[in-house]
NUZAMI-994226 format. One record per residue: x negated, y, z of N, C-alpha, C, O in turn; residue in three letters. Coordinates in steps of 0.1 Angstrom, whole numbers, plus 5000, padded with zeros to 4 digits. Layout:
BEGIN
XYZXYZXYZXYZALA...
REM end
This chain:
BEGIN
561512564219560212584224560312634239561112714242UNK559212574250559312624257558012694264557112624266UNK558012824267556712914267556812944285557812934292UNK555612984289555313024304554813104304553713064301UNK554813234306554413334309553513394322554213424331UNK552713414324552113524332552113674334551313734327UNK552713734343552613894344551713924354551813834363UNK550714014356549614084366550714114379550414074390UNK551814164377552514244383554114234389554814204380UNK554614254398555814254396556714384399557814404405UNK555514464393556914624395557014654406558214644411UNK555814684414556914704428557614854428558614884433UNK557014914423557315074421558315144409559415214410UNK557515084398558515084389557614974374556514914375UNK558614984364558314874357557614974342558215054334UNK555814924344555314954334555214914319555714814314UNK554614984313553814924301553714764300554914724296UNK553314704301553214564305554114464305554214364297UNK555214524318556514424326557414464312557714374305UNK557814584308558014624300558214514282559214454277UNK556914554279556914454270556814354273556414284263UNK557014284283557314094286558814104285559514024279UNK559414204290561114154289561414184275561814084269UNK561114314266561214334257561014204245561814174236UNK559814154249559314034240560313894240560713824231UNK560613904255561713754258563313794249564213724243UNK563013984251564414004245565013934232565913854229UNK563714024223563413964209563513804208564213764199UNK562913734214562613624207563713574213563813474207UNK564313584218565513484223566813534215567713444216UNK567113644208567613694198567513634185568413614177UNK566413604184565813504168566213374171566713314162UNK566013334183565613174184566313144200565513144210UNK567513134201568513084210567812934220568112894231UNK566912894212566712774220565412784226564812684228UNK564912894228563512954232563312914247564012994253UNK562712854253562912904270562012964277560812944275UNK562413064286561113094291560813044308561812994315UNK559613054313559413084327558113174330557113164323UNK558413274341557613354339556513334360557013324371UNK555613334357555113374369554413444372553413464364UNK554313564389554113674385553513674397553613564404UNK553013794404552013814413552913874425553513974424UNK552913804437553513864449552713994452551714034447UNK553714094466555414034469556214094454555814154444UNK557614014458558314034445558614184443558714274452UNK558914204430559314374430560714394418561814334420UNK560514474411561814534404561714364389562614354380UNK560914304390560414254374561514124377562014074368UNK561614084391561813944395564113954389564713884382UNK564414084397565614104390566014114376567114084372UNK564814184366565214214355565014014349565913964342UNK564113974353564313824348565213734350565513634343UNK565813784363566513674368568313704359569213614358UNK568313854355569813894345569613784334570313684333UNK568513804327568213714314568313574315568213504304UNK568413504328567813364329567013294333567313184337UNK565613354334564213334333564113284348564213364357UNK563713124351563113104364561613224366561013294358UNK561313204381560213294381559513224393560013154402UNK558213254391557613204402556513294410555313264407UNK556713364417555613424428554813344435555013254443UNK553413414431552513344436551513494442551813604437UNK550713474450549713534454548413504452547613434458UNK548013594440546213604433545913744431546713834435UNK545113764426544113934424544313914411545213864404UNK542814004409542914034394540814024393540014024402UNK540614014382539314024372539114154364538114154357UNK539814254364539914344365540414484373541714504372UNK539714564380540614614392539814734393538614754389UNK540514844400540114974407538414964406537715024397UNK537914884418536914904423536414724424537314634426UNK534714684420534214534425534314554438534214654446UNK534514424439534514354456532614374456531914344446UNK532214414468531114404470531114344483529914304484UNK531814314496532014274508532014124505532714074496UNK531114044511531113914513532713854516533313804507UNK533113844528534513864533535813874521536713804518UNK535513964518536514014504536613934493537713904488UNK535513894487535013794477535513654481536413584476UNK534913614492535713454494537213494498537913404493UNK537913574503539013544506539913554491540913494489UNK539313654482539913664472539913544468540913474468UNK538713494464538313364456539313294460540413264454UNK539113264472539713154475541813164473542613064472UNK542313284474543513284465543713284453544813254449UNK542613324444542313274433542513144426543113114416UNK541813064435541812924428542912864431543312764425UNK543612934444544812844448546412854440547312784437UNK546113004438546613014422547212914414548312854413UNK545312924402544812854394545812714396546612674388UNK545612664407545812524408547312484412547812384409UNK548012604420549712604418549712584403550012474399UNK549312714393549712724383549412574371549912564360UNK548312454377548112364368549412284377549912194370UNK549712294388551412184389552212224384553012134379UNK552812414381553612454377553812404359554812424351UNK552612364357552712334344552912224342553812194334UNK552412154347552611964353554211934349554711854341UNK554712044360556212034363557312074348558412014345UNK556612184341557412264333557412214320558312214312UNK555812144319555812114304555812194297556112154285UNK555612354297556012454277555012394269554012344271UNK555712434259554512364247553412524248552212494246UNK553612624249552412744250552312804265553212774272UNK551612854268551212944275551013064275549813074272UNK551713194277551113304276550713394288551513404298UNK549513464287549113574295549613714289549213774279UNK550513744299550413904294549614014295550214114292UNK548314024300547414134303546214064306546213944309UNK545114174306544014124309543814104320543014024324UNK544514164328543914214345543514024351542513984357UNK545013944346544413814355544513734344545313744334UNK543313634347543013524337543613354344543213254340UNK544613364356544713234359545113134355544713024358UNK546513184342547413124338546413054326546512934322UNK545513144321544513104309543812974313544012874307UNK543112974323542012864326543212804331543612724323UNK543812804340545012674341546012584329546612474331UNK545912654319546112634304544912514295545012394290UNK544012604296542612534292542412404298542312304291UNK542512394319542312274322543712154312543112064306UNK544712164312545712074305545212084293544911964291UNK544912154283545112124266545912194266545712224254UNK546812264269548212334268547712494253546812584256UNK548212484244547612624235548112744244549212734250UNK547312864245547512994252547313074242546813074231UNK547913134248548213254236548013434250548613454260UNK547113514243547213604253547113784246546413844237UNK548213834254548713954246548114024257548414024269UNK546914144247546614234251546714404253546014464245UNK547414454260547914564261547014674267547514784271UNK546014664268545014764275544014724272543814614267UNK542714884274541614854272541014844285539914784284UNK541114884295540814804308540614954316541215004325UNK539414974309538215104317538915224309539215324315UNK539015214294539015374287540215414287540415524282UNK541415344292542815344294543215404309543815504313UNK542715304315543215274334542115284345542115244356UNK540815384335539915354345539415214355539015234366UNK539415134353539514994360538214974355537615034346UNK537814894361536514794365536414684363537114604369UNK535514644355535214464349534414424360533614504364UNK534614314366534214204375532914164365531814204369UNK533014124359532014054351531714084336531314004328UNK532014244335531414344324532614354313533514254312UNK532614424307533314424295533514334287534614284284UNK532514314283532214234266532114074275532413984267UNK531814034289532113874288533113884290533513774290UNK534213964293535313964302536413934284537113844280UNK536114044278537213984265536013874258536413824247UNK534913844261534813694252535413574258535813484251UNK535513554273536313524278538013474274538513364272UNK538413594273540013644267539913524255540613424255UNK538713564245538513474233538313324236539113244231UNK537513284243537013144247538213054254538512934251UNK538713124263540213054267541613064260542613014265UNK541613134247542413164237542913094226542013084217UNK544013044221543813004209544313124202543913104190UNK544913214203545513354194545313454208545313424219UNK545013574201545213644210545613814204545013874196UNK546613844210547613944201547114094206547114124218UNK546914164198546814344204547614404201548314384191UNK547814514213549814584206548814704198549214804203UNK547714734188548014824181546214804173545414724178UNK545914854166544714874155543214924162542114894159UNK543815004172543015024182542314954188541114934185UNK543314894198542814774203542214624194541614524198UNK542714644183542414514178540714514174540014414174UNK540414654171539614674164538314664179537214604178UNK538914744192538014704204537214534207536114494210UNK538814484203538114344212537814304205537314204210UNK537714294190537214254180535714214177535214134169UNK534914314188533614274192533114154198532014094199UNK534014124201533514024212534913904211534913824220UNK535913904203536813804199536513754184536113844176UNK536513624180536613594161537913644159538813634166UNK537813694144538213744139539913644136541113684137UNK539313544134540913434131541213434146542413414149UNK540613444153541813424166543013584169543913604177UNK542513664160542913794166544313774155544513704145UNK545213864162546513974152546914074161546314114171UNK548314144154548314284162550014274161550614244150UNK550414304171552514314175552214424180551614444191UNK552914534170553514634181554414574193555314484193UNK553914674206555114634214557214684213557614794213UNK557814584213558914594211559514694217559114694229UNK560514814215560814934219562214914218562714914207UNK563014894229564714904230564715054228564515124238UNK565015104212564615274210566815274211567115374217UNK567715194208569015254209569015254222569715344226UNK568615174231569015234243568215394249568715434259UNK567615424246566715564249567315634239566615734236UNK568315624231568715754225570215714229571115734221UNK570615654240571915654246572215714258573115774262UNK570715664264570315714280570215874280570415944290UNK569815934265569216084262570616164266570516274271UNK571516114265573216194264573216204277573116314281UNK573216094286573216114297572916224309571816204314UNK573616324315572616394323572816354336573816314342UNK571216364341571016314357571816354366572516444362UNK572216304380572916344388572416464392573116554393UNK571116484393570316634399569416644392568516574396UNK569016734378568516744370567316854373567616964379UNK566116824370565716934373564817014359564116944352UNK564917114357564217184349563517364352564017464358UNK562317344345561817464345562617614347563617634341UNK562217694353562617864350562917874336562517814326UNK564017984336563817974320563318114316563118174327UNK563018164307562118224301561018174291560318254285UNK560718064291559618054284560118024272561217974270UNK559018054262558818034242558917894243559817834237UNK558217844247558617674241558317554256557517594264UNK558917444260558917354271558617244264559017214253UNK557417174274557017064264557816954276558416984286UNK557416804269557816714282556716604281556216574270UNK556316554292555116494292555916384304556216424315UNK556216244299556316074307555216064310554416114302UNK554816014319554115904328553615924340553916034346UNK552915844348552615814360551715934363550715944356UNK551916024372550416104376549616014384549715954394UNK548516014373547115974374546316034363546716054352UNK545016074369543416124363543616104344543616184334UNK543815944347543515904332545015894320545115844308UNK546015974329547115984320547016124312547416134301UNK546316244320545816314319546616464322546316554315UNK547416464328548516604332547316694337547416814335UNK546516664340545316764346545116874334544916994336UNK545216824323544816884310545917014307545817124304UNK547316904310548417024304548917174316549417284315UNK548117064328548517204338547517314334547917424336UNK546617304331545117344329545617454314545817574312UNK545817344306545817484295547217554297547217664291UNK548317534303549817634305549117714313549017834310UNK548317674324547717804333546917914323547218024322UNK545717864314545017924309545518014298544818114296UNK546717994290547218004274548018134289547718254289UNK548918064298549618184306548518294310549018404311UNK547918294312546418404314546518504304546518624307UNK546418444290546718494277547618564269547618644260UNK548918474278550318614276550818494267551418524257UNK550518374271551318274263552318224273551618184282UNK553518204277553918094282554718054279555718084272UNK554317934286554817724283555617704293555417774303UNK556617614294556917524304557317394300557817334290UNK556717354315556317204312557517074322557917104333UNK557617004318558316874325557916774328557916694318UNK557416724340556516624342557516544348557916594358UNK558116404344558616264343558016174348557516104338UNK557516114361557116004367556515984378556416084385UNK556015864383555515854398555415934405554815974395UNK555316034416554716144423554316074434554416154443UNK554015964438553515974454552015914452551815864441UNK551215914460550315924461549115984457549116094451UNK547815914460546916064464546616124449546416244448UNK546816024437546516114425547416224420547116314412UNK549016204426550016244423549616424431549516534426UNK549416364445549116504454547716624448547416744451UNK547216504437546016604432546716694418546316804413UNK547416654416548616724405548816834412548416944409UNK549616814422550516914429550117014437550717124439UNK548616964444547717084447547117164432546317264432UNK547517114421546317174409547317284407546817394404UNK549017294408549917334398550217444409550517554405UNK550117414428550217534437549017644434549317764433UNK547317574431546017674430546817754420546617874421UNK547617724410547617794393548217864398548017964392UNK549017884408550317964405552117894397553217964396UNK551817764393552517744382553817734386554617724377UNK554217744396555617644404557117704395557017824390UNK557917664393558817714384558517684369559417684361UNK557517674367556917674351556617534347557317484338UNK555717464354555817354354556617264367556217284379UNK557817184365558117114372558116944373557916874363UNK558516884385557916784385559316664392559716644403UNK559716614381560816514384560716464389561416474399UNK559816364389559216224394559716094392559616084379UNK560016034394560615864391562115854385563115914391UNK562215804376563515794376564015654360563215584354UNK565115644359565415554353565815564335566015484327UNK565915754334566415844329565115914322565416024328UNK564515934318563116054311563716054300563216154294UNK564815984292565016034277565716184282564916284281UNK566716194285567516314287566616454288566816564283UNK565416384298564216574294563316554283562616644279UNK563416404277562916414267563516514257562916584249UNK565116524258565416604248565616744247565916834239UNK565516744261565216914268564616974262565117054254UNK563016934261561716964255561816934240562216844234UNK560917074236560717104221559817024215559916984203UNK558816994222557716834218557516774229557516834240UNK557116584228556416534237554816554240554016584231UNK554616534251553116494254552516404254553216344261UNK551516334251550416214255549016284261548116324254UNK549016294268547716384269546516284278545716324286UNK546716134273545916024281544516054274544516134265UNK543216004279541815974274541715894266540815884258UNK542915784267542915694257544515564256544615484264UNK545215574247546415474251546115374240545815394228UNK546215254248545915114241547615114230547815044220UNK548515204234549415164221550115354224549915454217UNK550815334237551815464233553815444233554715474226UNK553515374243555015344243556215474241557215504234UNK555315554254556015674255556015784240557015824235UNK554515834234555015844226555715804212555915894204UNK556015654209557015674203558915694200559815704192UNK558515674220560315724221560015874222560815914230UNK559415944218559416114219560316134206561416194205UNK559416054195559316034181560615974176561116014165UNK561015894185562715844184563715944185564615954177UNK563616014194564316104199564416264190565116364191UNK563416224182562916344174562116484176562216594172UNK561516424184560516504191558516494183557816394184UNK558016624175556916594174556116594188556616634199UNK554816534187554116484196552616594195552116634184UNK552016614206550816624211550216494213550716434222UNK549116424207548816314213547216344208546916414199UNK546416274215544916214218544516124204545216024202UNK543716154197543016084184542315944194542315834188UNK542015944201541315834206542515724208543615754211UNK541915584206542915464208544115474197543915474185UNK545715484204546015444189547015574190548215564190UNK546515674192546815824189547115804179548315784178UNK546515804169546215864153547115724146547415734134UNK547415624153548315524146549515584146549915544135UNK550315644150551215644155551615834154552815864154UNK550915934153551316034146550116114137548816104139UNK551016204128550216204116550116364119551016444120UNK548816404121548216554125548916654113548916664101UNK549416724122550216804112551116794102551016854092UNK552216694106553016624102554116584111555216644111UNK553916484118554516404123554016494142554716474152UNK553216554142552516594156551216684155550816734144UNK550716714167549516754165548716634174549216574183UNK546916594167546216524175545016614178544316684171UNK544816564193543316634201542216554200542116444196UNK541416614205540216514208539816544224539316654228UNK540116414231539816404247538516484252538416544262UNK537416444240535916464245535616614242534616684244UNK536716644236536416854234537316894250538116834257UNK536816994251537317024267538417104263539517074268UNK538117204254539117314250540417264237541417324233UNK539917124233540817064223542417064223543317114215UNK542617014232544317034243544517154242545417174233UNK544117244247544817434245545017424231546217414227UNK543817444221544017494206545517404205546517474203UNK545717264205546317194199548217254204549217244197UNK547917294216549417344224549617474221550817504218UNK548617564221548417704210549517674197550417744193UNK548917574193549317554179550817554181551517634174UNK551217474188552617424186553517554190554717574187UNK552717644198553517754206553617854189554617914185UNK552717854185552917954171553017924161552717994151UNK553617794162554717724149555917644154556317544149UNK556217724163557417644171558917624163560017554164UNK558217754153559417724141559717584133560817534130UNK558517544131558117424124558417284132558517184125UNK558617264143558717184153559917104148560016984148UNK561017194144562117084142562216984133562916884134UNK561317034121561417004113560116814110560316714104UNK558916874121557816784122558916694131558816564129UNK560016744141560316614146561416544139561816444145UNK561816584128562616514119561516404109561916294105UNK560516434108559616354103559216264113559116144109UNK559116294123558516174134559816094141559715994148UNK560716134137561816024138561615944122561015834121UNK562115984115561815894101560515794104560715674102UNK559515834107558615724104558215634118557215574121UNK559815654126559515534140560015414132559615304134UNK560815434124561515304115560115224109560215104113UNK559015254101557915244096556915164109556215064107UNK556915234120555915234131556815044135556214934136UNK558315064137559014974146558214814136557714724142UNK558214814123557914714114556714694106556714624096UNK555814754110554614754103553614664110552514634105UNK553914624121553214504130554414434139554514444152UNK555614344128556614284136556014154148554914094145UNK556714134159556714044170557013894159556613784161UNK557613924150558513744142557013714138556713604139UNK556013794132554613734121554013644134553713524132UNK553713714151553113654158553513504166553013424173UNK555313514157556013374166555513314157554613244160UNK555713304145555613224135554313214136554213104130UNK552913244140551713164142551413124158550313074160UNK552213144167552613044181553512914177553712804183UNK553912944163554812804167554112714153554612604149UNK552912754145552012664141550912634148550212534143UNK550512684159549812664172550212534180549512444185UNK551612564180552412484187552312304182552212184186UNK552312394166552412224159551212144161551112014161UNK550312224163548812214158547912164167547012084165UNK548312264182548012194195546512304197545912374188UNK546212294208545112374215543812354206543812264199UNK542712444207541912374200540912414210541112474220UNK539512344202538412314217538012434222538512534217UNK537212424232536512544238535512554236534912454240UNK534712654228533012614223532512634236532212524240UNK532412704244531812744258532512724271533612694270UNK532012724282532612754294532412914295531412984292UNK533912944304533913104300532613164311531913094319UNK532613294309531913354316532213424332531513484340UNK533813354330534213364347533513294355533213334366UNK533313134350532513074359531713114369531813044379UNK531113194370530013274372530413364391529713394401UNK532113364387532513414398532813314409533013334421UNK532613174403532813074416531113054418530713044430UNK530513044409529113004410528513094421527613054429UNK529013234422528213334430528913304443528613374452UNK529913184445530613214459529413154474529313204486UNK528713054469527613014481526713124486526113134496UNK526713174477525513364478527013434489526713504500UNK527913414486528713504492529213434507529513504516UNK529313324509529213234521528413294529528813364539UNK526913284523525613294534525313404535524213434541UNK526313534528526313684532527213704540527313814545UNK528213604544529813674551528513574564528213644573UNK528113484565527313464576526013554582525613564594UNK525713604572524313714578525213824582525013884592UNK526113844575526914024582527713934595528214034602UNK528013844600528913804612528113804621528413844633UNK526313744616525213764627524713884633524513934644UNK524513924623524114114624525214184632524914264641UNK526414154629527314214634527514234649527714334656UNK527314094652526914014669525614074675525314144685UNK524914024666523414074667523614264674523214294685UNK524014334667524314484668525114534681524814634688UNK526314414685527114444697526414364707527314334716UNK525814334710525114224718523714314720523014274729UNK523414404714521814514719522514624724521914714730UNK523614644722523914784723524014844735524114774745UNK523815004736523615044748524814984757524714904767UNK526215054752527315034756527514874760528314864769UNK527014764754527014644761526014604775526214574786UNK524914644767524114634783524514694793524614624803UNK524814804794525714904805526714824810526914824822UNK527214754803528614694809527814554817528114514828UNK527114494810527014364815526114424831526114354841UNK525414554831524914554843525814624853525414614864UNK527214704849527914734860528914574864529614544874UNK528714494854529314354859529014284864529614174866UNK527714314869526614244876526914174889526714054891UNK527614274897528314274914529214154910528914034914UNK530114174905531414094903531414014901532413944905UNK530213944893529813814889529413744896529613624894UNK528413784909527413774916528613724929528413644938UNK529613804928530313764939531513664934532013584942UNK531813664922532513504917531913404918532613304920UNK530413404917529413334918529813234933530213114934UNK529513354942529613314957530313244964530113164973UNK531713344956532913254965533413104960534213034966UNK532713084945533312914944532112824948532112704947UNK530912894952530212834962530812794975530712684981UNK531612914978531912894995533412754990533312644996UNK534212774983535212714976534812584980535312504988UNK533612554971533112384971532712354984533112244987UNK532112414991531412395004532912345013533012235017UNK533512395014535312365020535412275018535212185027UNK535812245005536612154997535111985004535411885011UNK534312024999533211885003533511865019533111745022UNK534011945030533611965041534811835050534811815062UNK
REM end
């Protein structure tokens, strides 16, 4: 079989959630099924994703497009056609690259871009699209064209479309039929994270010591991973004559990162909470720490927590999304609720005054990653891609509701034309222009002159 893939991304920083399970996925299935091929194409410039494919085999192809879901809508005339317009050019590489490749499927790996989908649809080609996020309640991100058309959409250009967890399945389920949906946990290389764990860093960093219990919290500082929360209650519980320390594992640059690091200077926290930042290694403080963290608003699966869970580590994690899939309150972890303000302290309280118990919850939360690894295998999802396969694409009841974004491009033409006029219009009254055209008055008046006198010569 031969499959084509799409990634949003190519890692330029480091390789997420996402890039993640696409190598993971190629891992697996080329493990099962030796004669599998892949190609994957991914979003310029190239980054860390283009080498991890190119170890395994995997032609790759960079191209330059956006996304349909993003930070912030384009509201600038300007911005909208130039996007569009790499959009479509995209789209329409990606209908030669398929011309050229032939796979019998197509897959998207994320919602963020739909090009590989509608370039799928224009051939007949079956797509298949694996959803790993909830867009907005995950990554804060912004629907172009709302939520609910955006995954009917997902549905309409779909013949299967996979969610890594119960959560999510149950989200897009509003707005997807029910037969096109299933659910794959995403694949977890868990022996290599408990090989990497032995390992210690070249320059390791950890907390002051003194404290009752050290938690460890993976991921990117940002708003919606939520470290805001754990600086917040170590400050507050430390107020109280409790203290924590904490290990924060990932990204540190930029402005969300610097809003971390001004929060943890206001506290006082420095020493108490420290901050690694990027690295290749997070099992090794995973095992530092007496429990892991999730302290997101909402995780469409939880990668990180269940290598906590591998590692044997109980978990702090968020009942929202697939929190509650994945550890069992008072058991396997403690779960919070995002929308209580004070919910995170009680829950870290807790773990500080049963820290006796801790070893024992993370003996349970190792046991039941075996359970978690196979309770939604990757093989149930090949085995209905490759009766897809047999079976062939099937129709489209609708045209999607992206349409909508080329339909609005004439509205966006005759706005990048009224702001060019205006623009002219505004430099052309201005004081500072008139001033000038009247101190240029002389100069003109006298260029004027002398190719009068010039001609007068020259005719003479």
């Amino acid at each position: 079989m031969k499959v084509f893939c799409l990634s949003h991304s190519s890692a330029i920083e480091n390789l997420g959630g996402a890039e993640l399970s696409l190598l993971h996925l190629i891992d697996a299935w080329t493990a099962d099924d030796a004669e599998v091929e892949f190609t994957v194409v991914t979003r310029g410039p190239a980054g860390l994703l283009q080498p991890e494919l190119a170890a395994r085999g995997v032609p790759t192809h960079t191209l330059n497009f956006d996304a349909w879901v993003l930070p912030l809508v384009r509201t600038d005339p300007a911005d909208i056609l130039d996007t569009a317009r790499r959009n479509s050019e995209a789209v329409l590489a990606i209908v030669e690259l398929l011309r050229l490749e032939a796979p019998d499927v197509v897959i998207t790996n994320t919602i963020i871009s739909p090009w590989a989908a509608l370039a799928a649809r224009y051939l007949g080609i079956p797509h298949v699209w694996f959803v790993h996020e909830f867009g907005d309640l995950d990554h804060g991100l912004q629907f172009e064209i709302s939520r609910g058309s955006t995954f009917e959409d997902v549905g309409i250009l779909s013949d299967l479309v996979v969610a890594n967890s119960r959560a999510v399945h149950e989200h897009i389920g509003q707005w997807i039929p029910a037969e096109k949906l299933a659910i794959a946990y995403p694949v977890i290389d868990l022996d290599r994270a408990r090989d990497l764990a032995s390992q210690v860093p070249l320059e390791a960093i950890l907390p002051d010591a003194g404290a009752e219990l050290t938690v460890v919290m993976v991921g990117r500082l940002a708003p919606s991973k939520g470290q805001w929360r754990l600086v917040d209650a170590v400050a507050q519980l430390r107020d109280e004559g409790t203290i924590i320390a904490a290990i924060l594992v990932g990204g540190d640059q930029g402005a969300d990162a610097e809003e971390v690091k001004r929060r943890i200077r206001d506290l006082d926290l420095g020493g108490q909470i420290v901050l690694v930042g990027e690295t290749d290694n997070p099992f090794w403080y995973i095992k530092r720490g007496d429990l892991g963290i999730t302290a997101s608003n909402s995780e469409a699966f939880g990668r990180v927590t269940v290598e906590y869970m591998a590692l044997g580590k109980s978990v702090i994690a968020g009942r929202s999304g697939a929190g509650a899939e994945l550890v069992s309150d008072g058991i396997t972890g403690m779960l919070f609720d995002p929308e209580i303000p004070d919910d995170f302290k009680r829950a870290l309280r807790y773990a500080h005054d049963h820290r006796s118990q801790l070893a024992a919850m993370g003996e349970q939360a190792q046991q039941s990653v075996s359970e978690i690894s196979t309770v939604y295998p990757l093989s149930s999802v090949v085995a209905r891609i490759e009766q897809l396969v047999a079976r062939g694409a099937g129709p489209m009841v609708h045209l999607p509701n992206a349409l909508n974004l080329w339909l609005d491009l004439p509205a966006a033409v005759e706005g990048t034309g009224r702001a060019l006029h205006a623009r002219n219009t505004a430099v052309l009254t201005s004081a500072s222009w008139r001033l000038g055209t009247y101190a240029l008055a002389p100069a003109r008046l006298l260029k004027r002159g002398v190719r009068r006198l010039v001609r007068r010569a020259r005719s003479k």
